[in-house]
C-alpha positions as CSV (number, residue, x, y, z in Angstrom):
1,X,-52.8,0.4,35.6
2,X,-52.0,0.7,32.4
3,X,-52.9,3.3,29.8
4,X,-54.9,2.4,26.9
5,X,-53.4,2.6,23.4
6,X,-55.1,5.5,21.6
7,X,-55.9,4.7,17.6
8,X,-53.6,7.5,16.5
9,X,-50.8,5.2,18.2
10,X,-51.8,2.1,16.9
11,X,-52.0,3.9,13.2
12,X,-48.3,5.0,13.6
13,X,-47.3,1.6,14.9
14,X,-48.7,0.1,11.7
15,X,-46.8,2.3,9.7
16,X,-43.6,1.8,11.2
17,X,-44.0,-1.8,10.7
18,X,-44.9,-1.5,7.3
19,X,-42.2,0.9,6.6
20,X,-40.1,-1.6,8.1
21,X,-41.1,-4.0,6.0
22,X,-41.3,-2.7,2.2
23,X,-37.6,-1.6,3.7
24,X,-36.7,-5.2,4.0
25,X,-38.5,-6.2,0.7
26,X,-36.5,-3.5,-1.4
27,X,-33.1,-4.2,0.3
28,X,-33.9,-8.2,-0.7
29,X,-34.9,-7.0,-4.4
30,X,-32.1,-4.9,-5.0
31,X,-29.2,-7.9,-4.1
32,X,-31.5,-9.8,-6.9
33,X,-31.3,-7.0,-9.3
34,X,-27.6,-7.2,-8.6
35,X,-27.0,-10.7,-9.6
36,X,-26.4,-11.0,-5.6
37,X,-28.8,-13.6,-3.1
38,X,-29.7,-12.6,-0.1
39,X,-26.8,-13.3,2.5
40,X,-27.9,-16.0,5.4
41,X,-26.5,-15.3,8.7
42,X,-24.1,-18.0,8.3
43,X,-23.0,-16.3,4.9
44,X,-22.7,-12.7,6.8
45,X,-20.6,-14.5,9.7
46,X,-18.0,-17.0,7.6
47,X,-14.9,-15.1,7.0
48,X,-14.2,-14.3,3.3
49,X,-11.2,-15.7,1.8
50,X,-9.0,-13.6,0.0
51,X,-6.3,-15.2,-2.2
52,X,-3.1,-13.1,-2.5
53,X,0.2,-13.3,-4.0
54,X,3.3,-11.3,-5.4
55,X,6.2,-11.3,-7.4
56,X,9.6,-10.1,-6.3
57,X,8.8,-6.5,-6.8
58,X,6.1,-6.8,-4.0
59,X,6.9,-9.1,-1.4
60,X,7.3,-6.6,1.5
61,X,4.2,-5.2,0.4
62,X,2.0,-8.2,0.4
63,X,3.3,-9.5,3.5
64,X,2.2,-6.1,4.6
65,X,-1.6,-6.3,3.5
66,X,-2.1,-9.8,4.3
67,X,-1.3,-8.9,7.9
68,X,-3.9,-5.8,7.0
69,X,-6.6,-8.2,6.0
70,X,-6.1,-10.6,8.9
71,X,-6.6,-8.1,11.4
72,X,-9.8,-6.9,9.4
73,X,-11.1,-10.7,9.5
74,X,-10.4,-12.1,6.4
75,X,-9.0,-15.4,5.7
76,X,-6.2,-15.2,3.7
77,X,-4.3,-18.0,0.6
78,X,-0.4,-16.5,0.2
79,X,0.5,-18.4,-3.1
80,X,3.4,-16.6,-2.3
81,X,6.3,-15.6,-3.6
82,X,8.2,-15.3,-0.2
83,X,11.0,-14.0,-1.2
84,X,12.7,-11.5,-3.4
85,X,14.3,-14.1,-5.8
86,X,13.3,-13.1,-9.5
87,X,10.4,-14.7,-10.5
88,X,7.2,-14.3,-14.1
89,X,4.5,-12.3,-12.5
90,X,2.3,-14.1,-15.2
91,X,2.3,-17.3,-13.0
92,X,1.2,-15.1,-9.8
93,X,-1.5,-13.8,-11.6
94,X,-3.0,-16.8,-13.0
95,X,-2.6,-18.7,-9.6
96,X,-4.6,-16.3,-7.8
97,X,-7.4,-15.9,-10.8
98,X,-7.7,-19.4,-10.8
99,X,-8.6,-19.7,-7.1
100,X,-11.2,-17.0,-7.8
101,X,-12.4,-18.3,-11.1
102,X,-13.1,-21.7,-9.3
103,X,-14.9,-20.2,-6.0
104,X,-11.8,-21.0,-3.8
105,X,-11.1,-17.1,-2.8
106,X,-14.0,-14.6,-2.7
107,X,-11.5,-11.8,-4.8
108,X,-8.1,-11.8,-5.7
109,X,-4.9,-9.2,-5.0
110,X,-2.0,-9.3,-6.6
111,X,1.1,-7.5,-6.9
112,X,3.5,-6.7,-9.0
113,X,5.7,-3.6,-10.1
114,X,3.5,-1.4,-11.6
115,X,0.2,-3.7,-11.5
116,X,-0.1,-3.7,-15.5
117,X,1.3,-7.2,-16.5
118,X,-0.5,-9.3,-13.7
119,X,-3.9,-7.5,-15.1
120,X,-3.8,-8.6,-18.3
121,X,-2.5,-11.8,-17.4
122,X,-5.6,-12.5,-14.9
123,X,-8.2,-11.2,-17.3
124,X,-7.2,-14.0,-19.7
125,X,-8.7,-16.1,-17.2
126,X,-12.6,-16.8,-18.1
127,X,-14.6,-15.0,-15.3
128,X,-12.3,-12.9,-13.9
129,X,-12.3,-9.3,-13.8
130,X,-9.2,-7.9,-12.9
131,X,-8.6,-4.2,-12.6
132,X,-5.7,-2.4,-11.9
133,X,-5.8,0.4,-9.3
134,X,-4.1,3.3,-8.3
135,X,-6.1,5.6,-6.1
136,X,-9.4,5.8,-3.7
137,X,-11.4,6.5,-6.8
138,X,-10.6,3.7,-9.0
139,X,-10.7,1.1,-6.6
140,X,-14.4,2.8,-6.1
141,X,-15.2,3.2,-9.8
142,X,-13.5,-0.7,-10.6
143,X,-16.4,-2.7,-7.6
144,X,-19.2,-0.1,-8.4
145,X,-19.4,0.3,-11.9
146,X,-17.5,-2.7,-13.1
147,X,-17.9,-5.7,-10.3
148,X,-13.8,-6.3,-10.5
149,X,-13.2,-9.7,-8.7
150,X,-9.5,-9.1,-8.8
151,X,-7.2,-6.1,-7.5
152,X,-3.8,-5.9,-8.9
153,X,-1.3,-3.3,-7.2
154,X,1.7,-1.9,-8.7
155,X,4.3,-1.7,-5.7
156,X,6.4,0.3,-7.0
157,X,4.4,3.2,-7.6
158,X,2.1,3.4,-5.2
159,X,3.2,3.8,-0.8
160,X,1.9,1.2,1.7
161,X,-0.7,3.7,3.2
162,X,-2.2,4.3,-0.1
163,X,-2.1,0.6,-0.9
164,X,-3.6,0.1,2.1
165,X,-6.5,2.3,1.5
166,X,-7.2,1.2,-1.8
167,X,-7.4,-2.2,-0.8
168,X,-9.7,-1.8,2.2
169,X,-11.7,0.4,-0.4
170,X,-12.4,-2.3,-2.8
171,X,-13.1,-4.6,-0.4
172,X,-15.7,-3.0,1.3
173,X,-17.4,-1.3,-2.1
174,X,-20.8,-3.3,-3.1
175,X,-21.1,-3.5,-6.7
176,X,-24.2,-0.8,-8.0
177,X,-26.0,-2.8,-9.7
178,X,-28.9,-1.8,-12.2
179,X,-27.3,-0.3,-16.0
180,X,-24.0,-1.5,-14.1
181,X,-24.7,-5.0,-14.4
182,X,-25.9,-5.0,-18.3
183,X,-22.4,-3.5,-19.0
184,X,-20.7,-5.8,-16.9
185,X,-22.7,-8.6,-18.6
186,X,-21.7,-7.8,-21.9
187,X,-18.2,-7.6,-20.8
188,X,-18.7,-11.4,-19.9
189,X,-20.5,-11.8,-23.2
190,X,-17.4,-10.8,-25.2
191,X,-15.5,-13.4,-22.8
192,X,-17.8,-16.3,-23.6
193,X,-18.5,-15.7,-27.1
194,X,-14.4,-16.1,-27.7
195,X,-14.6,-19.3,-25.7
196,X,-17.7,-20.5,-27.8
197,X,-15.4,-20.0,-30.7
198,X,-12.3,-21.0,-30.1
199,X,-10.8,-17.7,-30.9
200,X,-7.5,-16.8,-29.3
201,X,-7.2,-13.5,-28.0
């Protein structure tokens, strides 16, 4: 026999559902307000592509966190270089913009000696935001607050378990969002209106 459902637990039923619901509802709104759509299930369960590459200053390194992001189940481009024979970190750095400028890579990493040169050369890129990182709270601070598309590492300053960390940290930090995005819109605005121009920066 079974026991009949009082009101009082159909009235909490109906608000869990409902609470369940406007839960779903916000969580859809906010990725809008973001800039971001709503990820499918085939979206959630295709493996991300990460497009990585060094000079000669970091090749032990990158061969190091392309091994890292493999086992973590992304799908890795190695423009290389493969080995330590001198080589412009400038040519790195556009390589691996320009997969992520044209959708080919979901971010970017690159590497060089101290991370500085293969910034600025990536942020001449149009729609690339490359930020240099070198500890937990930047590579927070550069997803968060500034939607960075592109990590660049500086190999010799920073140790493998640090680069590691920072690395997994950007990665897995969601951009915020809200005033976030307005900044980060007129940092594309500054971009766009040089193009619009013709200026040279």
């Amino acid at each position: 026999m079974t026991t009949p459902i009082s009101n009082e637990d159909i009235h909490e039923i109906v608000q869990r559902i409902v609470g369940k619901t406007m839960d779903n509802q916000a969580a859809a709104e906010n990725k809008e307000t973001i800039g971001e759509k709503p990820e499918t299930l085939a979206e959630e369960t295709k493996p991300r592509v990460v497009a990585i590459g060094t000079d000669h200053g970091g090749v032990d390194l990158k061969e190091i966190l392309k091994k890292d992001l493999i086992e973590h189940g992304y799908e890795v481009i190695d423009i290389g270089t493969h080995t330590k024979d001198s080589v412009d970190y400038p040519d790195i750095a556009f390589s691996v913009a320009q997969l992520v400028a044209e959708g080919k890579a979901w971010r970017g990493v690159i590497i060089d000696g101290a991370g500085i040169g293969s910034c600025m050369a990536a942020n001449k890129v149009p729609g690339i935001r490359a930020a240099m990182c070198y500890d937990y709270a930047t590579a927070v601070n550069s997803r968060e607050h500034n939607n960075a598309n592109v990590l660049t590492l500086g190999a010799g300053l920073i140790g493998i378990n640090l680069a590691k960390q920072i690395l997994n940290t950007w990665l897995e930090t969601e951009f915020g969002g809200g005033r976030h995005a307005r900044r980060v819109d007129k940092i594309t605005a500054i971009m766009d209106q040089f193009i619009k121009d013709g200026k040279k920066s």
